[in-house]
C-alpha positions as CSV (number, residue, x, y, z in Angstrom):
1,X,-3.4,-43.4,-5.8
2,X,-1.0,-41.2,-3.7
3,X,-0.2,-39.1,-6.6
4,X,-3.5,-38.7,-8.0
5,X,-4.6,-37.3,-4.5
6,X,-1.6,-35.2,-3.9
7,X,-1.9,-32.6,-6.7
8,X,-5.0,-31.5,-6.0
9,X,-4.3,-30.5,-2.3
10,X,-0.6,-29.0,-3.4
11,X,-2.7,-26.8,-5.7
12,X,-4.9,-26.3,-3.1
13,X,-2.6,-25.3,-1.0
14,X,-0.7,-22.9,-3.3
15,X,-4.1,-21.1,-4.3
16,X,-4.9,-21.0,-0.1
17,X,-0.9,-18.9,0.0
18,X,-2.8,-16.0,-2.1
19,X,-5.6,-15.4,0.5
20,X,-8.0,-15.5,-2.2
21,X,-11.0,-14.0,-0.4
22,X,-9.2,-11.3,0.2
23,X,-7.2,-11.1,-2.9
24,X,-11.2,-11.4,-4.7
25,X,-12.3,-8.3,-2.5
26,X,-9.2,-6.2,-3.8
27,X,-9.6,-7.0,-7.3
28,X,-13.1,-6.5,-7.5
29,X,-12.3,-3.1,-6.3
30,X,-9.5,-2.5,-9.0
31,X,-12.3,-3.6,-11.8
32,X,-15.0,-0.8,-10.2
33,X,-12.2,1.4,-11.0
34,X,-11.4,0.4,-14.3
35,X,-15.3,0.9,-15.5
36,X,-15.2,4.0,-13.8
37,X,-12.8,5.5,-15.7
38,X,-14.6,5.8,-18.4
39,X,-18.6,6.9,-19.4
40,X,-18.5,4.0,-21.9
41,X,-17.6,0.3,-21.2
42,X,-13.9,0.2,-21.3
43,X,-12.3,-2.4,-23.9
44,X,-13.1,-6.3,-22.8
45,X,-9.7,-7.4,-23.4
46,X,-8.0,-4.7,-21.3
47,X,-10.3,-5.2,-18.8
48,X,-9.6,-9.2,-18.8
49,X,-5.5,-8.3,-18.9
50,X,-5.5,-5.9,-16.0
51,X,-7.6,-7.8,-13.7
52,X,-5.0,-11.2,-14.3
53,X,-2.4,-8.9,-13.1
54,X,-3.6,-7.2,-10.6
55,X,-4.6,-10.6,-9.2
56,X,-1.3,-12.4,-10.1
57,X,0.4,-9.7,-8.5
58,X,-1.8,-9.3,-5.4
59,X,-1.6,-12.9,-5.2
60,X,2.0,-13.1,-5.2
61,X,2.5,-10.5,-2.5
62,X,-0.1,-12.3,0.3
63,X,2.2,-15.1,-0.5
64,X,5.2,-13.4,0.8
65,X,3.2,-11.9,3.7
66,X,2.2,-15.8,4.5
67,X,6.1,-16.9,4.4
68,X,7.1,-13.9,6.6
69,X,4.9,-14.5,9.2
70,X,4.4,-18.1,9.4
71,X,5.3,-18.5,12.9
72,X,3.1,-16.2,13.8
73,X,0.1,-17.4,11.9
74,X,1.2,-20.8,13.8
75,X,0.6,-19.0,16.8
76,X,-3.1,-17.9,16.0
77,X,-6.3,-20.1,15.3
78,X,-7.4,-17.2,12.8
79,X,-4.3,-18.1,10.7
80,X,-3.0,-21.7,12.0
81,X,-4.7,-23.8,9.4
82,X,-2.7,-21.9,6.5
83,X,-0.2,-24.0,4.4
84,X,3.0,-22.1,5.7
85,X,1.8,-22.1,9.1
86,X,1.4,-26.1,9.3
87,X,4.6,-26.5,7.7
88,X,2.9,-27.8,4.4
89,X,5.1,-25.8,2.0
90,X,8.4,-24.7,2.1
91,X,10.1,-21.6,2.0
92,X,12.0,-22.2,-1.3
93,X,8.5,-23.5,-2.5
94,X,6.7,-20.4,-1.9
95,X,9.4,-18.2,-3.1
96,X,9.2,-19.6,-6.7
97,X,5.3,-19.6,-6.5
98,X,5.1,-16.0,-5.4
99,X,8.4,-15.1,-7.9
100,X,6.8,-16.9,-10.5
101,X,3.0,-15.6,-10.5
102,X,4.3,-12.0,-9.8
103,X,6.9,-11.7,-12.6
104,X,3.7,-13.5,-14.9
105,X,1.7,-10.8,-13.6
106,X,4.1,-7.6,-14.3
107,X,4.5,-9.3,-18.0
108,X,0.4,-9.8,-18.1
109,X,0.5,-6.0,-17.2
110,X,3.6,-4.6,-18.9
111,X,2.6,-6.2,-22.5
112,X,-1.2,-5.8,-22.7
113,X,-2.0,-3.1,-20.5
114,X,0.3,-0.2,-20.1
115,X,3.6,0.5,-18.1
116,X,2.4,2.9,-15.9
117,X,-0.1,-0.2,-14.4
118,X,2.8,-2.6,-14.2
119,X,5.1,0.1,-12.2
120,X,1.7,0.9,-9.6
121,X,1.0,-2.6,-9.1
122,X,4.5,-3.5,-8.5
123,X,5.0,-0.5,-6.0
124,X,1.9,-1.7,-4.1
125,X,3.3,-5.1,-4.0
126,X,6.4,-3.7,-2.5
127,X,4.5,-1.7,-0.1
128,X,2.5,-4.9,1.1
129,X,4.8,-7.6,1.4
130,X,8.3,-5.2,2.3
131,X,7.0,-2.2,4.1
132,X,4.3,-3.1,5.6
133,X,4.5,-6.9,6.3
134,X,8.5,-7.0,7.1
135,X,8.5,-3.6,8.7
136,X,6.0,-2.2,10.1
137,X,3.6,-4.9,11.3
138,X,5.9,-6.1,13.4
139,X,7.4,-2.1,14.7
140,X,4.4,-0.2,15.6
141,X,0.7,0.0,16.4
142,X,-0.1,1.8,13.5
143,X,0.9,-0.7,11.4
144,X,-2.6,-1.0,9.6
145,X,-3.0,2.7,9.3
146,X,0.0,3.6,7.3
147,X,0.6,0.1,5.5
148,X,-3.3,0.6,4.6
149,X,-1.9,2.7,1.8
150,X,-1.1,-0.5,-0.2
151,X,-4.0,-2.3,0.5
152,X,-6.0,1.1,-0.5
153,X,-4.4,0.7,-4.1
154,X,-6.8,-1.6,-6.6
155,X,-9.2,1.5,-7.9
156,X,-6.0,3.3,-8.3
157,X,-4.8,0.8,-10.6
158,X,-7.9,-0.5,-12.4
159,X,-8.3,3.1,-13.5
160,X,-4.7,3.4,-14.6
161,X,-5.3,0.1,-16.5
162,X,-7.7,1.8,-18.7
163,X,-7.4,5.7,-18.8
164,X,-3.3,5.5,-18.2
165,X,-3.9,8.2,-15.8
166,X,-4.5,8.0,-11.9
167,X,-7.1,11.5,-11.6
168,X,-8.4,13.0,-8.6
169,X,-11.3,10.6,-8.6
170,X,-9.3,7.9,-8.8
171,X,-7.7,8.5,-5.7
172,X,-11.2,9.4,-3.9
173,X,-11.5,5.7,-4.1
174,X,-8.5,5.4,-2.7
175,X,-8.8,7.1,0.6
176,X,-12.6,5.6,1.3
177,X,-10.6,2.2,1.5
178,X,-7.7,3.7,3.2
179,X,-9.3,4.9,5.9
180,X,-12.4,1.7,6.0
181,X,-9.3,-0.2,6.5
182,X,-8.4,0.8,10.3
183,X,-12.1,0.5,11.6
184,X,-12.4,-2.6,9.5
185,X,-9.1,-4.2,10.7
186,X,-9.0,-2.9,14.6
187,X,-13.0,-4.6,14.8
188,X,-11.2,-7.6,14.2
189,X,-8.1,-7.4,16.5
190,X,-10.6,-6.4,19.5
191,X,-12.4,-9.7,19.6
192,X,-8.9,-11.5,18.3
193,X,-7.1,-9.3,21.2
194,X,-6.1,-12.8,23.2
195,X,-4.7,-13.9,19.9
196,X,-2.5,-11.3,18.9
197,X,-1.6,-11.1,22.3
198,X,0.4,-14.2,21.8
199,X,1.8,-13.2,18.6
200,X,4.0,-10.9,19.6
201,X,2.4,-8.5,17.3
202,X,2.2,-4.9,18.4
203,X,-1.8,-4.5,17.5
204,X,-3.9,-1.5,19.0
205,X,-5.8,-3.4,21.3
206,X,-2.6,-5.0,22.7
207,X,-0.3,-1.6,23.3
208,X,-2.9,0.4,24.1
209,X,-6.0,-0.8,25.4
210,X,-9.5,-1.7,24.6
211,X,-10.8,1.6,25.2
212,X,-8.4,3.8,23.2
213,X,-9.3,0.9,20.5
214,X,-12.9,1.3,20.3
215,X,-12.6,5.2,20.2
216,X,-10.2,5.0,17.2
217,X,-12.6,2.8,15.6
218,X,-15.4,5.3,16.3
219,X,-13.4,8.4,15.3
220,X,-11.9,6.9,11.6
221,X,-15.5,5.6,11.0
222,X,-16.9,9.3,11.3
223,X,-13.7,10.0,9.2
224,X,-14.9,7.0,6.9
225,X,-18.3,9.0,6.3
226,X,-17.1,12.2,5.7
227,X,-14.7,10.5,2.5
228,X,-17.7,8.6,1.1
229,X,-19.3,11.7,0.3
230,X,-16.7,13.1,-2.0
231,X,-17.6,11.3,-5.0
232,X,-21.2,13.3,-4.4
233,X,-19.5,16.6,-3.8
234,X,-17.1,16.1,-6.8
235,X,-19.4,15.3,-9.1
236,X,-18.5,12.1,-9.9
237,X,-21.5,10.2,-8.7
238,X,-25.3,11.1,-8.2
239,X,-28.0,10.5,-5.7
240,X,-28.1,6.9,-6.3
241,X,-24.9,6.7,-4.8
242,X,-25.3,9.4,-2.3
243,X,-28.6,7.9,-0.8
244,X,-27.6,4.3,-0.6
245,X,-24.3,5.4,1.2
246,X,-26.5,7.3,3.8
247,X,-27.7,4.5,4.8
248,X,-24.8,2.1,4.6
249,X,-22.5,4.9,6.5
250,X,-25.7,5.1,8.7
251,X,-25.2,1.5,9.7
252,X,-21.5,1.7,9.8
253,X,-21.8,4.4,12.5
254,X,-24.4,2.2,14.8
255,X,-21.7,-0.4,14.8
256,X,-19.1,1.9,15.8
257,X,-21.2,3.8,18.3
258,X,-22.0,0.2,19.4
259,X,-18.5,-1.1,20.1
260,X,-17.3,2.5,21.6
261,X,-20.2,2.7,24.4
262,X,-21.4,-0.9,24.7
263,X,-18.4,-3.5,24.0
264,X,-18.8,-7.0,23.5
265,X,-16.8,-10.0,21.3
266,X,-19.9,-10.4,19.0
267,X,-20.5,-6.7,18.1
268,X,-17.1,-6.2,17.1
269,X,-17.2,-9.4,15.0
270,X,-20.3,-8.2,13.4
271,X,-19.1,-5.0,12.6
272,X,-15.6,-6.7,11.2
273,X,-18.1,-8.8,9.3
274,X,-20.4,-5.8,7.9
275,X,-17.1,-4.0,6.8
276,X,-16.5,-6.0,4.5
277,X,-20.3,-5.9,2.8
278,X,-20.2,-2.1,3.7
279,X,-16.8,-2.0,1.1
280,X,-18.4,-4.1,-1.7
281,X,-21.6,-2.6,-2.0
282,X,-20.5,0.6,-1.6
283,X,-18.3,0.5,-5.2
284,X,-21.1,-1.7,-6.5
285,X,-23.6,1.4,-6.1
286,X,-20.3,3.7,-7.3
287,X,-20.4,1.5,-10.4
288,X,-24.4,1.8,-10.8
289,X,-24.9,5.1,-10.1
290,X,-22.1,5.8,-12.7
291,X,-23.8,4.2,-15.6
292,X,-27.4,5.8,-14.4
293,X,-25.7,9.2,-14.7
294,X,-25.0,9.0,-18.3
């Protein structure tokens, strides 16, 4: 009986070590970039073979990130519960889980997509789980804002998956998740300030203050408007997109306005939560509006 209940919680806990909500939101933004890329439907089986790769890959680096900061996910009730945190898996374990499903993933990538994929993908895992997890998470308040690059990646790569080519457009998508990623991730740390507080980790909130927080948050989500209306101004969407994003950017800045001038715990929680519907349907309506133009 012991062994027939233990492998489904190790598997469990090896799928929890890739962070899979957030690995899901990533990749559903590389596959928005992949039909994007072309005015027809791109081929089904390049479609299927970039987006096991991208998400081996992804996975593989949020594994790392778990491992390297397992002490301080012990140290946080947003984080505690996770395998590495409680001490479920070990550090030898996770390497050959994240070693194995990334090297499966850059072979996934490599042999039935295209190099030029494989090489992206493999920079952005660098740039998650070295430079911005190992370096500068733990070295400077800005951590989010310049380790957001790698996180900003997926469309970048879905459309290299299919065109081999990252265009202009390409990396539109790019910055509207870089800079979502600051208001989305500072929301977060305001009402988890006490938190991060004892991690040890040098958030915004923490080095400089509430205030300062909140007017970043307010001053990257007018930012965050501004970049949603390229793909209009480019060309590369219509007013589908253009007047759903009115009012989704509409909504974004009421949130912001909201936790700049009239703080409290749940606004900034329902703004981190909004973000994060804000983000999806936003390249859902980029992905509509893109077969409605043609």
């Amino acid at each position: 009986m012991t062994t027939l209940t233990a492998s489904p919680n190790r598997i469990a806990q090896y799928w929890a070590l890739t962070k899979p909500r957030v690995t899901q939101l990533a990749v559903f933004c590389a596959v928005i970039g992949m039909f994007l890329s072309s005015p027809d439907l791109p081929d089904w089986h390049l479609v299927v073979a970039a987006t096991v790769g991208i998400w081996l890959l992804a996975g593989a680096a949020f594994a790392v990130n778990c491992l390297v900061e397992r002490e301080i996910d012990a140290r946080m009730a947003r984080t505690a519960r996770r395998p590495m945190a409680r001490g479920e898996l070990t550090v030898t374990q996770t390497l050959i889980f994240s070693g194995v499903i990334g090297g499966a993933g850059m072979w996934v990538l490599y042999n039935f997509v295209n190099a030029l994929t494989m090489w992206l993908t493999f920079a952005t895992f660098v740039g998650y789980a070295v430079i911005y997890t190992m370096i500068l998470k733990p070295a400077t308040p800005q951590n989010i804002v310049i380790g957001g690059l790698s996180g900003a990646m997926p469309p970048a790569l879905g459309w290299a998956a299919i065109a081999n080519d990252v265009p202009m457009q390409a990396w539109i998508l790019v910055l509207i998740i870089f800079v979502w990623t600051p208001p989305h991730f500072w929301a977060l740390a305001l009402y988890r300030r006490d938190e991060y507080a004892k991690s040890g980790l040098p958030m915004l909130p923490i080095t400089h203050g509430m205030a300062f927080t909140q007017l970043q948050i307010l001053l990257y989500s007018v930012a965050l408007v501004a970049c949603t209306l390229l793909p209009f101004a480019v060309g590369m969407s219509g007013w589908v997109y253009l007047a759903v994003t009115l009012v989704l950017d509409a909504i974004f800045l009421w949130y912001a306005w909201q936790v700049y001038r009239h703080y409290t715990d749940l606004i900034a929680r329902k703004m981190f939560a909004y973000s994060i519907v804000y983000l999806s349907i936003l390249f859902a309506v980029l992905l509509v509006d893109h077969y409605l133009s043609f």
